[in-house]
C-alpha positions in Angstrom: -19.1 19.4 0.0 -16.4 16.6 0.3 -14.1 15.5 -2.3 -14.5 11.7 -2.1 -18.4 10.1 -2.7 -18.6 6.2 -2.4 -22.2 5.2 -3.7 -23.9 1.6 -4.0 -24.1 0.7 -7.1 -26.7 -2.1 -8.9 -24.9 -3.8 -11.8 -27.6 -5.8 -14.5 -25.9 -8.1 -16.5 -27.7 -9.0 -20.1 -26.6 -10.6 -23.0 -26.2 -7.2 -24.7 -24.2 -5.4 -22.2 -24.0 -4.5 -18.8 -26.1 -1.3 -17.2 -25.6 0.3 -13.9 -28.2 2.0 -11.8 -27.5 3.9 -8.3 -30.4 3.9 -6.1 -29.7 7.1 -4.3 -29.2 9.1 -7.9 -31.9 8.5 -10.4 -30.9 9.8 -13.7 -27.1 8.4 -13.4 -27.2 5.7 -15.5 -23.9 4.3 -17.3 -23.1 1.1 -19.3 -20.9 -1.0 -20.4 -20.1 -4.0 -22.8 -17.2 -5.5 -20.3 -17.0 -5.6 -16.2 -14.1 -2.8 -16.9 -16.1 -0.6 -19.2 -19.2 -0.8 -16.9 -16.8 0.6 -13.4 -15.3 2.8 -15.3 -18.8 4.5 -17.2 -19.7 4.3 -13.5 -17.0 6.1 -12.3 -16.8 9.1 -14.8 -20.8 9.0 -14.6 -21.2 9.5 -10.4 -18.5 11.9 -10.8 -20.2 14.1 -13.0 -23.6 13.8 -12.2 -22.4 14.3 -8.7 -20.5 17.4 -9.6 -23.2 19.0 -11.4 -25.6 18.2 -8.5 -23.0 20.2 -6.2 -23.0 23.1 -9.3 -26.6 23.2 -9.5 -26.8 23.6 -5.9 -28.9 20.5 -5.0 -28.5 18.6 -2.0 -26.3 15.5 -2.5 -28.3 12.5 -0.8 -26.3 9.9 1.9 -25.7 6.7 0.5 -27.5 3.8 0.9 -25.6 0.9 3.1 -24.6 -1.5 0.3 -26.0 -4.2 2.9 -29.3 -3.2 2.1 -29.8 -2.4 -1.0 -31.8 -5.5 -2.9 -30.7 -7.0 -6.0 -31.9 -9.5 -8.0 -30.0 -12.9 -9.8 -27.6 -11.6 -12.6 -27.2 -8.4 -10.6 -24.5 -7.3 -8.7 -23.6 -4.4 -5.9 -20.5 -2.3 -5.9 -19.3 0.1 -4.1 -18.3 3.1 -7.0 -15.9 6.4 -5.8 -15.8 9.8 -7.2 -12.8 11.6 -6.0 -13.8 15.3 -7.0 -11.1 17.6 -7.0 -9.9 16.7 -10.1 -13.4 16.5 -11.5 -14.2 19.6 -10.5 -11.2 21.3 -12.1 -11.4 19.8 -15.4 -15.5 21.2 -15.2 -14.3 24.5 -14.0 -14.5 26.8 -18.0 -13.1 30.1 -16.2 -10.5 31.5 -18.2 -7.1 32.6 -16.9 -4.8 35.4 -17.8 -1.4 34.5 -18.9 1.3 36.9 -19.7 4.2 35.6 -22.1 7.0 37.3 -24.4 7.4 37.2 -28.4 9.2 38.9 -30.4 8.4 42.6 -31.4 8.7 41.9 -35.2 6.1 38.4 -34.8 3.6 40.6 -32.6 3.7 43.3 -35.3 3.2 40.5 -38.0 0.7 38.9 -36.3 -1.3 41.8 -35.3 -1.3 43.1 -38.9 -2.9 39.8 -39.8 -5.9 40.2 -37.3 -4.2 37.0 -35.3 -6.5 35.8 -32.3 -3.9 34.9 -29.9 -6.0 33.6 -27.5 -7.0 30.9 -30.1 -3.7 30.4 -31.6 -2.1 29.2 -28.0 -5.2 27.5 -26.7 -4.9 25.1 -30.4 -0.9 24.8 -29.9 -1.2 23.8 -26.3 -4.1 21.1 -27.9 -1.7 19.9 -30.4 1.2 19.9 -28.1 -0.6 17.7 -25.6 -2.0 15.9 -28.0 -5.6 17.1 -26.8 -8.1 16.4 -29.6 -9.2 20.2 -30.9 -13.0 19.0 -30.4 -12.4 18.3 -26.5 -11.9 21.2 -25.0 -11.4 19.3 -21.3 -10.1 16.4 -21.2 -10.1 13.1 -19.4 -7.1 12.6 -16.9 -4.4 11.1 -18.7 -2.2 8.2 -17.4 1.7 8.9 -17.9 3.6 7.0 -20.7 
């Protein structure tokens, strides 16, 4: 396992949109409607098929040299990375223990209630991070 794949990458242009096919991995298959969108679908796309190839155990296959793959006229070959580690991470569901302090009289409150504290800090930390409630892992995020 390595964390950085670079995979060639065939790029169709159409009037509708822009699809993306890597010979070495059928079944990853992003679009896009712009250049950007297309790279970047590619991107997250190799990165997760790859991740749940290495998952599933299945043997990742060398790429193809870019050289040599063919291509036809309103296609185009690029070169697409998936740096893993993060990848991984974000896939990774495990739960992990975390020990924190309230006070006694909120703890009694709240257990008198039937509160699910699990739940209740998993949805703060969501709203606090501004992590839609219906994505339990989300995409990197750049920095303000």
């Amino acid at each position: 396992m390595t964390d950085t794949y670079i995979y060639p990458a065939i790029f169709f242009y159409a009037d509708d949109g822009i699809s993306v096919e890597f010979p070495d991995l059928p079944g990853c298959c992003p679009i896009g409607y712009t250049t950007e969108e297309a790279v970047q679908s590619a991107h997250s796309c190799l990165a997760l098929h790859l991740c749940g190839m290495e998952r599933d155990g299945e043997e990742i296959p060398q790429p193809s040299d870019a050289r040599r793959v063919e291509h036809g006229k309103n296609e185009v070959i690029m070169l697409v990375e998936a740096f893993m580690p993060p990848v991984r991470e974000r896939a990774n569901t495990r739960m992990v223990k975390k020990t924190l302090s309230i006070p006694y009289w909120l703890n009694a409150e709240a257990e008198r209630a039937g509160v699910n504290f699990s739940a209740i800090l998993q949805n703060g930390l969501k709203d606090y991070l501004r992590i839609p409630s219906d994505n339990p892992r989300p995409r990197e995020r750049r920095q303000a």
